[in-house]
N, C-alpha and C positions, 0 to 999 in steps of 0.2 A: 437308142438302145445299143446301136454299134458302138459310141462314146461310153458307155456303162460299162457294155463286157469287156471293152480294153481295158477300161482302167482297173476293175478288178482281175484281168489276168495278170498286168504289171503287179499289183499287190503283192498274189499268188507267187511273182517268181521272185519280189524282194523279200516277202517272207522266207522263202523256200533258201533263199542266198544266204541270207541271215543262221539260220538253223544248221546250215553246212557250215558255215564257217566257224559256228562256235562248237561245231566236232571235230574240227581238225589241227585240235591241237593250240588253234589263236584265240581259245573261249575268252566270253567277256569273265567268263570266272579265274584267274592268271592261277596257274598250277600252285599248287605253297610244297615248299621244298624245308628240308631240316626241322623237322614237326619234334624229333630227337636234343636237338640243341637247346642252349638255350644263347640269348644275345652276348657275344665275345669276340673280341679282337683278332683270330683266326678267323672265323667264320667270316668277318668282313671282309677281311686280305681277300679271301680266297673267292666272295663273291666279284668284288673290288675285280681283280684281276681277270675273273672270265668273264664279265661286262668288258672290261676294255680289250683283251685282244680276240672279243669275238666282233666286237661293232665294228663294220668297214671301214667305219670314219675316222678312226681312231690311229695313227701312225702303229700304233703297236701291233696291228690286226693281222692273226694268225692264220693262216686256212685251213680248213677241216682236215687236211692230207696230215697237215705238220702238229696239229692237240695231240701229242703223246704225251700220256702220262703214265708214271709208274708206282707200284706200290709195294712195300714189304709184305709179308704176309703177318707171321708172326706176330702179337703183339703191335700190330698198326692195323687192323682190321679181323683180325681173328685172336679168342683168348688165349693168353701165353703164361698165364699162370692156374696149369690145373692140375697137380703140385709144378709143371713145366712142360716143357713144346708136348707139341702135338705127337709129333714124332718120335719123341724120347719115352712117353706113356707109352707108346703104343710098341717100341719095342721092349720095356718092358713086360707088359704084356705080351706079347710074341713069348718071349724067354722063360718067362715066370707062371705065367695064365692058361696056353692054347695049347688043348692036351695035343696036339697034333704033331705041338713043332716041341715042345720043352725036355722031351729027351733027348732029341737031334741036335741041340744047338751047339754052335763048335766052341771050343775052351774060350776063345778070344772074343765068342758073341755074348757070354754067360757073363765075362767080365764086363763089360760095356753095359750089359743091363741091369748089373748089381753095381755098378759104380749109379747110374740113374736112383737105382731102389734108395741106395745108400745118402745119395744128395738128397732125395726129396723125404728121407723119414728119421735121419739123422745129422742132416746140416753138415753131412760130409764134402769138403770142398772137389769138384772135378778137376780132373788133369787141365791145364794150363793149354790141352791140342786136341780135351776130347772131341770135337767140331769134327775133326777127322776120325777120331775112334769109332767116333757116333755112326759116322758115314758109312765106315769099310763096313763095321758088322751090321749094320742096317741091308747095306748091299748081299751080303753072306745070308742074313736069316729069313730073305726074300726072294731069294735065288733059285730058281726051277721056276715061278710063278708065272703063266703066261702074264699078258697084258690086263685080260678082262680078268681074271683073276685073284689079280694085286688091288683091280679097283674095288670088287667085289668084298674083298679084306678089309681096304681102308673103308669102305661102307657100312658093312656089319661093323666096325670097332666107333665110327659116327655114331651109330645109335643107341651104346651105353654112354648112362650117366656119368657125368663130368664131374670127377671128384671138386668140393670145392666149394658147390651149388648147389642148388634144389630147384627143379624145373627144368632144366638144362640138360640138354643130350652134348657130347663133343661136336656131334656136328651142326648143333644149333647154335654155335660161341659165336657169333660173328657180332661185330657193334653195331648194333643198330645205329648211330649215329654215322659213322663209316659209308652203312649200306646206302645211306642217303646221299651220299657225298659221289657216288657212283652212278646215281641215277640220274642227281644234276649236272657233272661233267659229261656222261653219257647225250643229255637231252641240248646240251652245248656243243655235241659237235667233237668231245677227244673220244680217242680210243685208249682204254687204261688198260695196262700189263698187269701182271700179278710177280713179283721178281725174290723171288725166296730162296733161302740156305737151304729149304727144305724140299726132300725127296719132288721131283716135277711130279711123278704119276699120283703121287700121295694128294700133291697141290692140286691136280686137278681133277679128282673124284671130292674133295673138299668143296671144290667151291662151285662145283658142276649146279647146285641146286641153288647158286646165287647169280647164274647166267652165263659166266665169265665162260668162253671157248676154249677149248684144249689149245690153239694157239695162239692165245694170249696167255698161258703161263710160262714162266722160266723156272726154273728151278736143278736143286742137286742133280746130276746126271750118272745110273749105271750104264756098263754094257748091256747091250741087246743083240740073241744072237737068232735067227730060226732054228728050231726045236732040234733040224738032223744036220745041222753044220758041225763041220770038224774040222772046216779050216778058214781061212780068212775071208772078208766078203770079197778080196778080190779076186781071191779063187774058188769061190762055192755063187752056184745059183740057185737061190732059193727057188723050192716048187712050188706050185698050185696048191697043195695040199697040206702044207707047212704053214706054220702060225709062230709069234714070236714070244721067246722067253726071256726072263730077267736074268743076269747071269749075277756073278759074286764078286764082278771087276768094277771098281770106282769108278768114273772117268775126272770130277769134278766135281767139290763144294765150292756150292755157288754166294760166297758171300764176300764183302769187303771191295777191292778194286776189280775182282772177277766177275763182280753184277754189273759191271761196265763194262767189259768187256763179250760180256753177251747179248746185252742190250746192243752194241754195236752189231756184233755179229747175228742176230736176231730180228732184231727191229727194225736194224739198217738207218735208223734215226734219232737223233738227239731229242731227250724229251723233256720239256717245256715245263713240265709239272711234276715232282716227286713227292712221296710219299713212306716215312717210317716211321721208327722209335727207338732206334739202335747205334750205336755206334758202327755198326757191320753196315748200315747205310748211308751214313758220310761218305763216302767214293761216290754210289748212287746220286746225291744227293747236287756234290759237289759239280759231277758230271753233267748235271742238268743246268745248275747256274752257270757252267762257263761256256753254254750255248749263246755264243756273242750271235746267232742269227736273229732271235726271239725274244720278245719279255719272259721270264722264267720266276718258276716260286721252289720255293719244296719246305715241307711240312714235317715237327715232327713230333710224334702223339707220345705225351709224358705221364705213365702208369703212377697216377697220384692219388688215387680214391683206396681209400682201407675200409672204407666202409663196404660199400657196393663191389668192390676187387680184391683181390689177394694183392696187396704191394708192397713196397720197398719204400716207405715215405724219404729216407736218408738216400737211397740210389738216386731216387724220382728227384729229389731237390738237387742233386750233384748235374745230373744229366740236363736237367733244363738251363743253367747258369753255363754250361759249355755248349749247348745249342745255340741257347740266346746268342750269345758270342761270335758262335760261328755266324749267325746271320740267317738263321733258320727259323721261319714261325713256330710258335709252342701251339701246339692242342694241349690241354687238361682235361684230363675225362673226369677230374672233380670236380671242376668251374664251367667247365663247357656242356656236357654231356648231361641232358635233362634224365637219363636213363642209358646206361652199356647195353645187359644184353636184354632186353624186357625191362617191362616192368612186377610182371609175376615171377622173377627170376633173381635167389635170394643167395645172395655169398653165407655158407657155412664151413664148420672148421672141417678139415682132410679128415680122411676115414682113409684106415690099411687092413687089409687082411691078413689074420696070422700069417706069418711065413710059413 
């Protein structure tokens, strides 16, 4: 009898072993990743590469401290053509739309968001430096905003529809394909950045409902100053009772060799893995491959579907034959990408409202 009840308590806790351990993540059922994709020569690279420097065994193996990776925002994981950035719709609207602020706005904001109106509904070309136009009066027409505020803005302007599209709010643009790519690096072990030209607090009330933490963004940078400051922080101390606002002073657009430079100053670490679609992310890009400590990749996402996206098939073809070159894997979101943003989610022609 005593031989009986051993042997089935032994059962009892190899069953019981068995059951836990196909919840913790080592099921005999193997997770399936990139359900978005379809089979393509990035997709390999990129599995390729984080099997070998995550296996110990492997000379090239990286430790979990050092998987940094990074990512543009714009147009390499979020939609960049809805008639354009995110950012630039949305001061637009600021200037044009929000009965609050479109009396107020200052000469030089009105101009910056009818040079916007003007590109996206008359194929007017923008200034050759608007980057910074964009910037200053972005800063200006946001200015007084505390913090929670600015988010609360960018939030309500998420949840109107995304010229462009049908289904789509702006702040549902994200690629699905992308979001995958996040989930698998994340369950490997990197910690990904988000590294954008675009407004930081903007970036990170965007992508707050796709996980990513306020300090894992970079982005453009205003001054910030407490609400009753009237003089420098090295001479005012902020109170208890004091909270902080947006002011209308620049500090930084953060694009080109400048995304390198905060990624140094920020991350404190060279990253392994990059992530674009742009020419403003070659430095980024570059930066990561001449990490001589690490095996390194960087990736970069080529807007080629006219079907499914708004694109530039003539830009999309120019851009990929100087990636290739550089030494940079292509994504095609026309070859690669089983689905961008959904699949109930249908590219249609722009819609303006009178002037």
């Amino acid at each position: 009898m005593k031989k009986h009840l051993s042997l089935l308590v032994a059962i009892v806790l190899v069953t019981m072993f068995t059951a836990c351990s196909s919840d913790d993540g080592e099921s005999s059922a193997k997770k399936e990743y990139f359900q978005s994709w379809n089979k393509c020569t990035a997709l390999d690279s990129l599995q390729a590469y984080v099997e070998d420097v995550t296996n110990p065994q492997s000379p090239n193996y990286i430790s979990p401290e050092d998987r940094i990776a990074t990512f543009d925002m714009d147009g390499t994981f979020v939609g960049e053509l809805y008639p354009t950035y995110f950012e630039y719709n949305m001061l637009e609207y600021r200037v044009f739309d929000d009965a609050t602020y479109k009396d107020k706005a200052p000469e030089d904001v009105k101009e910056a968001a009818q040079a916007i109106r003007d590109f996206v509904r008359k194929g007017t070309a923008l200034p050759k430096t608007f980057e910074l136009i964009h910037a200053r009066a972005a800063a200006k027409a946001y200015s007084g905003m505390t913090i929670a505020e600015f988010d609360a803005y960018v939030k309500a302007y998420c949840k109107l529809p995304a010229n462009g599209f049908k289904n789509m709010t702006y702040g549902q643009s994200f690629y699905k394909p992308m979001l995958e790519v996040f989930d698998y690096l994340k369950d490997n072990g990197f910690t990904y950045y988000v590294v954008s030209g675009s407004d930081r607090f903007l970036c990170r009330a965007l992508v707050e409902p796709i996980g990513i933490a306020p300090n894992r963004v970079i982005g453009m940078d205003v001054c910030l100053m407490a609400n009753n400051q009237n003089k420098t922080g090295l001479d005012y101390t902020m109170g208890k009772e004091e909270y902080l606002v947006r002011t209308d002073s620049l500090i930084l657009k953060n694009l080109k060799t400048i995304k390198v430079l905060q990624i140094s100053q920020e991350i404190g670490k060279m990253p392994v893995l990059s992530f674009g679609n742009s020419s403003g992310d070659c430095a980024m890009h570059n930066y990561c491959l001449s990490n001589k400590q690490h095996r390194t990749a960087a990736f970069m996402l080529v807007a080629d579907d006219a079907d499914r996206d708004h694109a530039d098939l003539k830009e999309a073809e120019s851009r990929e034959a100087k990636w290739r070159e550089a030494g940079y894997h292509i994504i095609s979101m026309k070859n690669d990408f089983k689905t961008i943003y959904g699949y109930d989610v249908q590219k249609v022609d722009f819609t303006f409202p009178a002037e």
